[in-house]
ROKOL-801525 format. One record per residue: x, y, z of N, C-alpha, C in turn; residue in three letters. Coordinates in steps of 0.001 Angstrom, whole numbers, plus 500000, padded with zeros to 6 digits. Atoms other than C-alpha are relative to their C-alpha. Layout:
BEGIN
XYZXYZXYZALA
...
This chain:
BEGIN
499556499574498685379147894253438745498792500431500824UNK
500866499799498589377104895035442123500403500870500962UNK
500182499135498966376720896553445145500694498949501460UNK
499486501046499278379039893969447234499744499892501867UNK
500403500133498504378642895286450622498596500278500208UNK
501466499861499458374933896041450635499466498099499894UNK
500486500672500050374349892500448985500486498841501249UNK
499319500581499061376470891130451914498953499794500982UNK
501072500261498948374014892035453865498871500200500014UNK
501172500117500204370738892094452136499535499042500548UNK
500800501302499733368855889138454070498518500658499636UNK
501673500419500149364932888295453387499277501288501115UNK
500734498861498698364139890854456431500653501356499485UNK
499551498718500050366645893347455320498940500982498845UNK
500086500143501083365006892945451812498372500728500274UNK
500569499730499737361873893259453180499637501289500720UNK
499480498501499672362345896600455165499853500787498822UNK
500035499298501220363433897959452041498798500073499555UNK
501477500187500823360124896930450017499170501019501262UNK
500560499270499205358015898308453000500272501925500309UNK
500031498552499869359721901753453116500516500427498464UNK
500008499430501412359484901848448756501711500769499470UNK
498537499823500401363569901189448613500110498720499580UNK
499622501654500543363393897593447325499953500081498706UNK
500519500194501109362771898290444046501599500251499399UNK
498850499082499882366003901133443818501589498871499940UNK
498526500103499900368251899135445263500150498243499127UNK
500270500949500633367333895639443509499882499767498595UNK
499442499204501691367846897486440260501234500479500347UNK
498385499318499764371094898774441164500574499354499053UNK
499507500453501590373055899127437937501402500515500726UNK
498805499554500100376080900747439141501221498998500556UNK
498391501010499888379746899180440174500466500548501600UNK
499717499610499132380099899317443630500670498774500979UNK
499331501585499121382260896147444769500722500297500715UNK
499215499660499076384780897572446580500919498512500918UNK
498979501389499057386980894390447417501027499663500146UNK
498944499586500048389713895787447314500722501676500599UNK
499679498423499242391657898761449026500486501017498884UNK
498667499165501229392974901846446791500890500905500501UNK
499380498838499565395269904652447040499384500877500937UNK
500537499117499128392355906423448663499191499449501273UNK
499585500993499048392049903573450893500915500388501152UNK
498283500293499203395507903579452062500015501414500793UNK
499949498435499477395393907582452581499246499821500970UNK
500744499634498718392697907384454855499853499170501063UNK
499252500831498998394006904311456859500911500542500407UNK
498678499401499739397310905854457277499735501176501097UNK
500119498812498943395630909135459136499559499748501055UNK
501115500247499507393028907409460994500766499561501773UNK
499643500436499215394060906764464828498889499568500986UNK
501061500907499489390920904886465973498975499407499105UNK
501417500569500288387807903034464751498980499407500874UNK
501458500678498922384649901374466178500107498584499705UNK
500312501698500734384423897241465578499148499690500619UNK
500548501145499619381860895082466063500341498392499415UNK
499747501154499722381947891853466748498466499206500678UNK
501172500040499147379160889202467641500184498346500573UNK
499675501071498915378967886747470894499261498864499410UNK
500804501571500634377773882978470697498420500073500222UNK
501196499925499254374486884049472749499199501395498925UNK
500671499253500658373972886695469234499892500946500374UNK
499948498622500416374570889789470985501228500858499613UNK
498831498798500243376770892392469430500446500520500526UNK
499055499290498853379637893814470855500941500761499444UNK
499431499060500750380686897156469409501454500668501792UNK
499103499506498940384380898254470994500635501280499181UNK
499479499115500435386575901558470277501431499486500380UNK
498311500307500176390145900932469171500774501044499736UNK
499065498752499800393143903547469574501335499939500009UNK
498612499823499666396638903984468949500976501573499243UNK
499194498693501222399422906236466711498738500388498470UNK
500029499659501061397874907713463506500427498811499061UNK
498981501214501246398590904456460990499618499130500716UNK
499642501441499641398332901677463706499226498479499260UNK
500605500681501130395481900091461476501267499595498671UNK
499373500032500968398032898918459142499317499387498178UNK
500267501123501055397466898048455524501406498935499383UNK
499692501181500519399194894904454295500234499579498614UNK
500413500264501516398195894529451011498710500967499887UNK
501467499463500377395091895450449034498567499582500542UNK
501252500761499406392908893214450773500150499459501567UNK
499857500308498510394381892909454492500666501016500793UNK
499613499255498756394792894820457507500267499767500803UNK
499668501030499246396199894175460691500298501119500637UNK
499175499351498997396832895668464074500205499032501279UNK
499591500678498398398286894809467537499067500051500997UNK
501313499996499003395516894093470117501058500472501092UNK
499061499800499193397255895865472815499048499954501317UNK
500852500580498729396416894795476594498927501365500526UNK
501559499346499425392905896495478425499673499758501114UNK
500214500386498504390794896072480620499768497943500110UNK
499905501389500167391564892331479590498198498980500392UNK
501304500269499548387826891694479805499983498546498558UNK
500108500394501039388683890109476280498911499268498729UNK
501612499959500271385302890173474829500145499516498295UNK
499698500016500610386208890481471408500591498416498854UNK
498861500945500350389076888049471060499414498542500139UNK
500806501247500258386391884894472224499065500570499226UNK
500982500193500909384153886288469669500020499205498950UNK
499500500617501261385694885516466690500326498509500288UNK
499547501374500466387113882033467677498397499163499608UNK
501738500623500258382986881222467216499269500363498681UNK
500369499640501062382627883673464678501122501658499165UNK
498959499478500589385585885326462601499355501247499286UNK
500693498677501172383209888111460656500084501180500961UNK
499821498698499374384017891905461844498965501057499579UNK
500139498827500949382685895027461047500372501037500493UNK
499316498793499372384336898138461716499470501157498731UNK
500086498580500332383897901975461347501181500892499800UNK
498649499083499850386474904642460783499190501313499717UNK
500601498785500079385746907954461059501191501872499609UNK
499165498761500430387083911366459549499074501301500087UNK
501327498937499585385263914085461668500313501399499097UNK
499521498702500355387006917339460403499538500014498420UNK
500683499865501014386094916251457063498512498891499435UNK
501394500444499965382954914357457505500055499096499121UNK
499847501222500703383869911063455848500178498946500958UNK
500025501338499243383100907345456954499786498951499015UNK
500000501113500793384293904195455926499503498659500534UNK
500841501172499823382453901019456346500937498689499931UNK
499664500631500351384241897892456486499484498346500299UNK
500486501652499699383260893929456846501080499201499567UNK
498413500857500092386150891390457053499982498783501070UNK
500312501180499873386606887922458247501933500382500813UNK
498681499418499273389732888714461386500674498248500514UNK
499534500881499334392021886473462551500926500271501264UNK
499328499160499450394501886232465544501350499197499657UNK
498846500281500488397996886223464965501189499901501189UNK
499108499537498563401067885956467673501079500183499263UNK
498668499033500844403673888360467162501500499560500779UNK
498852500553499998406058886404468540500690498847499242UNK
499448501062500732405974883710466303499807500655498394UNK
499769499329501215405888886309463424500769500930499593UNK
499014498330500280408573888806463490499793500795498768UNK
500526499189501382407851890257460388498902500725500207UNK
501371499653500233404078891118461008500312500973501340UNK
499857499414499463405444892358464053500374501354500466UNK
499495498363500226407652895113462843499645500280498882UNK
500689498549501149405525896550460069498758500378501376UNK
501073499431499448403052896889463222500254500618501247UNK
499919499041498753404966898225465579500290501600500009UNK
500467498723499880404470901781466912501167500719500796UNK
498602499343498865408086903229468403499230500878500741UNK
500538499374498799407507904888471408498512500076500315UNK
501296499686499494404350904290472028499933498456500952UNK
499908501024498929403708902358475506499099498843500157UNK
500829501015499468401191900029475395500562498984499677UNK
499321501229499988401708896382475642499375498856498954UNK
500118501190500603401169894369472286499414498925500644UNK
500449501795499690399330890800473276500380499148498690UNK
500221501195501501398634889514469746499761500931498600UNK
500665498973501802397843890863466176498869499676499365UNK
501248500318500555394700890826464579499998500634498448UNK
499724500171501792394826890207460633498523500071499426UNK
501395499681500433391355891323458833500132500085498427UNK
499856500018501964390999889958455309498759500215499288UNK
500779499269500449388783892024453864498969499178498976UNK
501055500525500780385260891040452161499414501638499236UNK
500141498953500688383959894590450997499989501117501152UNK
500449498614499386383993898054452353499029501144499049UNK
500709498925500673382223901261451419499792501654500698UNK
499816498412499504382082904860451868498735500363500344UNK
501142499981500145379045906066453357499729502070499687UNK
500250498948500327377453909896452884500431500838500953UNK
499004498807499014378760912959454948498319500455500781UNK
500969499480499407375203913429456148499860499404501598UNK
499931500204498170374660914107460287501389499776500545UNK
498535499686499353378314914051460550500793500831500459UNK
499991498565499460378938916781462964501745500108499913UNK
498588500120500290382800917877462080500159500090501827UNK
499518499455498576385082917541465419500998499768499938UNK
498606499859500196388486918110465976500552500062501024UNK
499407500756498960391145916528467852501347501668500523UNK
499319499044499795393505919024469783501516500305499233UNK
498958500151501192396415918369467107499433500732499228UNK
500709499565501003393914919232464510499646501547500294UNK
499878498578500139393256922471466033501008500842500371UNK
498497499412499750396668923459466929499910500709498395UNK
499369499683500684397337922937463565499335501477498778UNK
500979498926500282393967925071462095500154501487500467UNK
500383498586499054394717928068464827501233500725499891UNK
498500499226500057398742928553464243499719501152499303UNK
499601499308500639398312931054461851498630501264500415UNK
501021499121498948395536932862464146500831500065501057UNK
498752499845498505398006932563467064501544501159498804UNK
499070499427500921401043933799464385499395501425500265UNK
500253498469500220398838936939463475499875500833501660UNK
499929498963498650398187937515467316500602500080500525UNK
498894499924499708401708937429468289500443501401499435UNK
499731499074501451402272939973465211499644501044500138UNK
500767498916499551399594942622466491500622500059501386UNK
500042500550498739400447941429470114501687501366499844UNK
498576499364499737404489943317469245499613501189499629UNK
500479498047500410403466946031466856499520500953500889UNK
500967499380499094401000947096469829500797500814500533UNK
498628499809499339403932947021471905500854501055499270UNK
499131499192500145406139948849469936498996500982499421UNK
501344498792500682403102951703468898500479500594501811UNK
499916499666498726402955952125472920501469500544500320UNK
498643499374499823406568952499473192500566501192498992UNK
499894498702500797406955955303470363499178500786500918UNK
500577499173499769404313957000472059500670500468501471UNK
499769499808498733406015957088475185501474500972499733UNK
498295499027500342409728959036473684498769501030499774UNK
């Protein structure tokens, strides 16, 4: 076994880099089991929370074109162990993206878990799908009440991912996230907030 997503993208320059800053040796010995070509339980968990990522994508003219994607908590769906899929929902219809891939189908996307300083790496080979001629793919990906307007689905069959280190990952937290952190700091100052109240009112008989 290997190191699936680094060797993905070891090229002759990457390779080189390495050697030059006395990491070619390290990682060209790499003994451990790091294939990842497949999703797991702890996969799925941290798809399921995630309500954005980063993708790149790259044009015919070779430059890269990193976008930010957003919906419910989950809309990344998983599929299986090895495919993902969400609804491209309409934009600023600039559709940048969507002619990338028909030239060149390879992705790579980010996901990010600020509060606890985890990031997952992924590389995947996307396709596009129309959710009208798939009802099925349609309703495991649809999002009740939520307004935006579906176009198409985009199916991402996974080549390797990987977890990367928690280092420079400044925690940040979404206003849900600190609701849910502060209730029981709001609770206690409700709690003092009456007692006060009723201290003041004894003192006043």
């Amino acid at each position: 076994m290997g190191y699936l997503f680094l060797e993905t993208l070891s090229t002759s320059t990457v390779q080189a880099a390495q050697d030059a800053n006395g990491a070619g040796n390290f990682w060209q010995t790499f003994k451990g089991d790091r294939q990842f070509d497949a999703f797991t339980d702890a996969e799925a968990d941290f798809l399921a929370r995630r309500d954005s990522f980063y993708m790149a994508s790259v044009s015919e003219s070779g430059w890269p074109y990193v976008q930010h994607r957003g919906g419910p908590a989950g809309f990344l769906t998983l599929l299986d162990e090895r495919t993902l899929a969400f609804a491209d929902y309409r934009g600023n219809r600039q559709y940048i993206t969507l002619g990338n891939i028909a030239g060149n189908d390879r992705v790579a996307l980010i996901l990010m878990d600020y509060p606890n300083r985890r990031r997952l790496k992924i590389l995947a080979h996307m396709e596009v799908r129309d959710l009208a001629a798939d009802p099925d793919l349609a309703a495991r990906l649809a999002q009740p009440g939520y307004k935006a307007l579906p176009e198409r689905a985009f199916v991402l069959h996974l080549h390797a991912f990987d977890w990367n280190c928690p280092q420079h990952i400044t925690p940040r937290f979404t206003t849900a996230e600190l609701e849910k952190l502060l209730s029981p700091v709001h609770a206690r100052i409700e709690a003092l907030e009456a007692e006060n109240a009723a201290l003041r009112a004894a003192l006043k008989t």
